[in-house]
N, C-alpha and C positions, 0 to 999 in steps of 0.2 A: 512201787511200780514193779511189776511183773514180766516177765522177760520171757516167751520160750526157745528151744534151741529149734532148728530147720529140721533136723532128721528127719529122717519121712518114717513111719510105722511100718511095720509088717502085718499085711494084711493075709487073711486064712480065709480060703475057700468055702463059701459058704453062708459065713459072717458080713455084718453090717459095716462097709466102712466108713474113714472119718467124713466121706460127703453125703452118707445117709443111703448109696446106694448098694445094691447086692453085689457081692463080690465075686468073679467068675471063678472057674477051678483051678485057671492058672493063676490065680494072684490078684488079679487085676482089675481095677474097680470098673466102673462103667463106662457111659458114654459121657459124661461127667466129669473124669481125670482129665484135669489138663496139662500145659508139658510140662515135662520136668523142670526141678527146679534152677538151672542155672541159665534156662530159658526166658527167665523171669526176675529180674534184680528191685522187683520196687522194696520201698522199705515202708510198714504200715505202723498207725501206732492206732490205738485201740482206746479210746475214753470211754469206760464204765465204769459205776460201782458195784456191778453186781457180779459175785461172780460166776453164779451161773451163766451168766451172759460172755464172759472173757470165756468161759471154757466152753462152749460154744464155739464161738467166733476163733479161737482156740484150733479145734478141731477141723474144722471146714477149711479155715487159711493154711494149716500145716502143713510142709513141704512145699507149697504153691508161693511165696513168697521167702525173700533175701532175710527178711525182719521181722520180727514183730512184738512189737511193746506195748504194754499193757498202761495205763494209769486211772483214777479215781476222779479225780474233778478237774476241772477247766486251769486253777492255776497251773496245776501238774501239768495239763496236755500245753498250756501256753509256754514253759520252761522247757518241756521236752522237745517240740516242733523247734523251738529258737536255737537250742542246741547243738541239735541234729540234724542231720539231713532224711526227710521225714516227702513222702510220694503220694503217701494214701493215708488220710485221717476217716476213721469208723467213729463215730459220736453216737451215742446212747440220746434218746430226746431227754428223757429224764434223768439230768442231774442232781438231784436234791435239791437247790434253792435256783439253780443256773440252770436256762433252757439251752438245749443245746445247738438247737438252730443260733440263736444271738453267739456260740462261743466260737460255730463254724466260721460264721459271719466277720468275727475278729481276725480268725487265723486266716479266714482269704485274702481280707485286708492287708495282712501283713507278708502272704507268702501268697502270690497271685496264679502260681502252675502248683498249688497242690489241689488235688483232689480230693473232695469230701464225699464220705454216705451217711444219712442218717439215720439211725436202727432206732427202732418204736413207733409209737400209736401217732399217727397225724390225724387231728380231729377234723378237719375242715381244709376246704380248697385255700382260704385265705393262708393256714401254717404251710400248705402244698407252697404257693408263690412265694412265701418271705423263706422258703428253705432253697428253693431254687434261685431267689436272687441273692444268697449266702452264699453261693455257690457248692450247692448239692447236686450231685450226677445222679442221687436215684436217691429213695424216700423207700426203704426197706421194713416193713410189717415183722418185730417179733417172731409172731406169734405165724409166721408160715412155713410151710413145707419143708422142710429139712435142703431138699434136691434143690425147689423153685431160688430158697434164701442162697445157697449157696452156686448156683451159679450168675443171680444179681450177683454176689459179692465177687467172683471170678473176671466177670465183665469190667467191673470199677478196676482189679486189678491192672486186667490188663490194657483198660482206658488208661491209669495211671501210668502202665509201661510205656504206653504209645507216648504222653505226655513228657514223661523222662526223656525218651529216645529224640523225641522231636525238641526239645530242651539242648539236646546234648548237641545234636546236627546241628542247630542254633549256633551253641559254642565256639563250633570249630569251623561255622562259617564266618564268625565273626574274627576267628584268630587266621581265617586264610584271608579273609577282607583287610584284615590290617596288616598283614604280612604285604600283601597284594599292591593296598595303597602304598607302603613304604618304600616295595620296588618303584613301583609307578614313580613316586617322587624323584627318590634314585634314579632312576630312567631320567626323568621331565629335567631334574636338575645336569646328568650326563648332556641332555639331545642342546637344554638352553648356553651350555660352556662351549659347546661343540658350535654351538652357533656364534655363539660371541667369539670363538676362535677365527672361523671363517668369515667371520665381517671383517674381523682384525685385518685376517690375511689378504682379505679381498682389500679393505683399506690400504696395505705396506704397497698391493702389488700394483694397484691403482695409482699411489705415488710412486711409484719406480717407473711405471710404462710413462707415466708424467714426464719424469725425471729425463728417462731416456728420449722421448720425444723432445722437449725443452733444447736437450744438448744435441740433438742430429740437426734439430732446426736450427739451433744461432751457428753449430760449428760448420754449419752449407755456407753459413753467412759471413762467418772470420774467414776460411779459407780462400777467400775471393778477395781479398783485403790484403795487400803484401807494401802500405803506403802508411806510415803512422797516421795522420793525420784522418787518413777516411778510413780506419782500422777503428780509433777513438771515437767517431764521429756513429762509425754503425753499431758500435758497441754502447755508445749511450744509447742509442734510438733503442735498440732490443729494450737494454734494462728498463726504460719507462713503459716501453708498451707492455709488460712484462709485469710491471710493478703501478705503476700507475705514476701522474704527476709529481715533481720533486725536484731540489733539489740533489745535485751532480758535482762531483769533481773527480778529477783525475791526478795523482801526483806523480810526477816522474823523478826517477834519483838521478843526479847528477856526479859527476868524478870526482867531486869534492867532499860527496857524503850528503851533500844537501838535497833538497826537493823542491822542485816548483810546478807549479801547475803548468799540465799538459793538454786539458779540456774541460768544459765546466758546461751544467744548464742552470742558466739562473731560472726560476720558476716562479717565485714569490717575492726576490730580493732587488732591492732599489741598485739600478746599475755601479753606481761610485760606491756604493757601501759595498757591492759583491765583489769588487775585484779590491780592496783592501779587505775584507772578509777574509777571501779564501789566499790572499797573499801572504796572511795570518796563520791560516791553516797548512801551509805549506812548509812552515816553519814547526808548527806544534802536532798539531797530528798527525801529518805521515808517519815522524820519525816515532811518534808513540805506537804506533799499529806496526810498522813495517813488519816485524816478527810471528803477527802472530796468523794462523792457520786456519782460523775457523772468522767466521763471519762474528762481529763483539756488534751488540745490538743495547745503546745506552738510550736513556731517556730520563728527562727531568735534570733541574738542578743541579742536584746532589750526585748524581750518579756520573754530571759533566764535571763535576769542577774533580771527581776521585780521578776522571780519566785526563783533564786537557788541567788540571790545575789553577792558575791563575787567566790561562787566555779561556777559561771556561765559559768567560762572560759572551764569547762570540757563539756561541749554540746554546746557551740558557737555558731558552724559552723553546728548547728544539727535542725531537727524537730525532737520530742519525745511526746508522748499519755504516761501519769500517769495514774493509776486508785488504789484506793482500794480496796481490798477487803476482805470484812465483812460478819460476822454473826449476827445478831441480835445486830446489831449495834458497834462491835467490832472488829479493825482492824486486821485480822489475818495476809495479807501480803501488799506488796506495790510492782505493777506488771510497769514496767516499757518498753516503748519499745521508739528507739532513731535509726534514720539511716542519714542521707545528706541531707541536705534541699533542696538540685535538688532533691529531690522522696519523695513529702510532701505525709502526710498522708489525706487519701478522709475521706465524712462523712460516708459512709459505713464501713470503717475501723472504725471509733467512734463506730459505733453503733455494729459490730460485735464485738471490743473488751468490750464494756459495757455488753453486755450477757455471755463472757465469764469468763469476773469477776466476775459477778454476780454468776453465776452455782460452779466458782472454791471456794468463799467462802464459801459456803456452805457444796463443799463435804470437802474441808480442815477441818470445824469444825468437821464432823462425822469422819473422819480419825484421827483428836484431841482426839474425844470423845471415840470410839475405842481404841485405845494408853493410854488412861490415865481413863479407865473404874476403876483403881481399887484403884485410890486416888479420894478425896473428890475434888469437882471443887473449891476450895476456892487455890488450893492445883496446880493448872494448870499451873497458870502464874506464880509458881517460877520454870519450867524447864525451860531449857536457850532453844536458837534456836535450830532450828532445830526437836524441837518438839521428840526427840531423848527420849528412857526411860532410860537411864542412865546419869550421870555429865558430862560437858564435860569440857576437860583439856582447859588452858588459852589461847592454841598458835588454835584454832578451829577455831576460829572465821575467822584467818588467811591464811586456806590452804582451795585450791582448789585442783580437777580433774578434766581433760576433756577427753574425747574422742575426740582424734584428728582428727578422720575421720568424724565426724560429727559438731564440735567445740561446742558441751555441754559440760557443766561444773555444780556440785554441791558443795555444803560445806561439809564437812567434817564429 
């Protein structure tokens, strides 16, 4: 393989230069010269064997091209092209055994933006078509004009340049498309957090305006209420319209430490069973919950008998929400609600009945503190339940009433 270097020749006034035309006084070749060379970066490689023909091709490309390589038969150009990075292939027709249309033909195959020319004799229109669907830009005669050959070969160059160039803007549209898309992603990923942010937040504040509506509406409703009894009575009615059908009890502490039931809806439970039920309950679960601060939300079997032990057999078959509620950190009652574990309790039910405990302990103390304005508070915790200002006889604790048409029930 043969190689020359770019230098460009010094030409003398006068003389023939390397494009075959006359040379002016200053130097300078014709109409002919094209621009200079760094105007032009293709890189050519040249398949002859001849070498009169490379020095030729030689002469005419020099200066006007980045490159240019010389080699002898089709394996050589198939090696060199894979190699290198190769813009302009020149092919000779006659290879010795290999035509050189069929080798153009490979090389497009395999390198689809190079450009081919093919130098020598085309006998016929049909080598014309199978050269041009080999992809040849021009079909170049030998045996022509020095000036005509060498400015075909000028044109492929700089067809070739335009190919390169439009190659290249290719490139770097493709590396701002995927830069592009990556922001975009970046973006679309940022806009979709942002959104899920904002649902979130639209969700908290949605439950807060809830929240605060829920408590302005029941706390209109306790403040009107300065009577235990219809204190108890409005404060179940809210929690079921609130909560839905259910299961109710109320426990109140007594001076002794113990709890009895203050108010009850039976809902689903056979009248004699519901008041030894929760007469039960009075005994075992208040005093298991009284402490604690948040809303305890059990259900099933297993999770009764961890909470109520051996009286677990009375809620079984049940889901049931416990809650305290306190004043200043002291258990005024122990609010219980329990219905069929096919109709578990949701965490909106948690949270609505945690507000309602909350606002009920509160007014229960002012309705305490009302009631018993006229002993010393040391003086409080020996009434018995019910919060009553008189003593209550032994069997109190014992009797209920209800209104049958609604199935509430108080103590005595």
């Amino acid at each position: 393989m043969e190689r020359r270097n770019k230098a460009k020749p010094t030409n003398i006034a006068g003389s023939i230069g390397p494009l075959g035309d006359q040379v002016s006084g200053d130097g300078s070749a014709g109409n002919l010269s094209s621009e200079p060379a760094n105007d032009l970066r293709v890189r050519v490689v040249v398949v002859s064997a001849r070498a009169s023909v490379r020095r030729r091709l030689s002469s005419m490309l020099h200066g006007h091209v980045e490159s240019l390589d010389f080699v002898e038969d089709a394996p050589s150009a198939i090696e060199q092209i894979s190699t290198s990075n190769c813009d302009l292939v020149i092919i000779e027709r006659a290879l010795g055994d290999t035509d050189g249309i069929d080798l153009l033909d490979q090389l497009s195959a395999s390198h689809p933006a190079l450009v081919g020319v093919i130098i020598g004799q085309i006998e016929n229109t049909d080598d014309a078509i199978r050269a041009m669907r080999a992809g040849a830009c021009d079909l170049i005669p030998i045996q022509s004009r020095n000036a005509q050959t060498t400015r075909r070969l000028l044109d492929s160059v700089k067809r070739a340049e335009r190919i390169r160039q439009r190659d290249a803007r290719v490139d770097r549209l493709k590396k701002l498309c995927h830069k592009l898309n990556t922001a975009r992603q970046d973006v679309s990923g940022q806009v979709g957090d942002l959104c899920n942010d904002l649902v979130t937040a639209y969700q908290d504040l949605s439950e807060q305006f809830g929240d605060v509506k829920l408590a302005t509406e029941f706390n209109a409703l306790l403040r009107q209420e300065l009577e235990i009894e219809s204190l108890l009575r409005t404060m179940l009615e809210f929690t079921l319209s609130k909560i839905g059908s259910t299961n109710a009890a109320i426990f109140l502490p007594s001076s002794s430490g113990d709890y009895s039931l203050g108010a009850y809806v039976n809902y689903d439970i056979p009248r004699d069973a519901a008041e030894i039920m929760l007469d039960q309950l009075a005994d075992t679960l208040a005093p298991a919950f009284e402490n604690t601060t948040e809303v305890i939300s059990i259900s099933g079997r297993v999770e009764m008998d961890e909470a109520l032990g051996s009286d677990a057999h009375w809620l079984e078959d049940s889901t049931a929400m416990i809650v305290s509620c306190q004043q200043d950190d002291e258990c005024l009652a122990v609010l219980g609600l329990f219905r069929d574990q096919s109709l578990p309790f949701s965490e909106e039910d948690v949270r609505v009945l945690s507000i309602i405990a909350k606002l009920f302990g509160e007014q229960l103390g002012r309705v305490i503190r009302v009631h018993h304005r006229h002993l010393p508070k040391d003086q409080w915790g020996a009434l018995d339940s019910g919060y009553c200002d008189g003593p209550m006889d032994d069997d109190d604790d014992d009797d209920f009433f209800s209104a049958d048409d609604d199935h509430f029930g108080f103590a005595a």
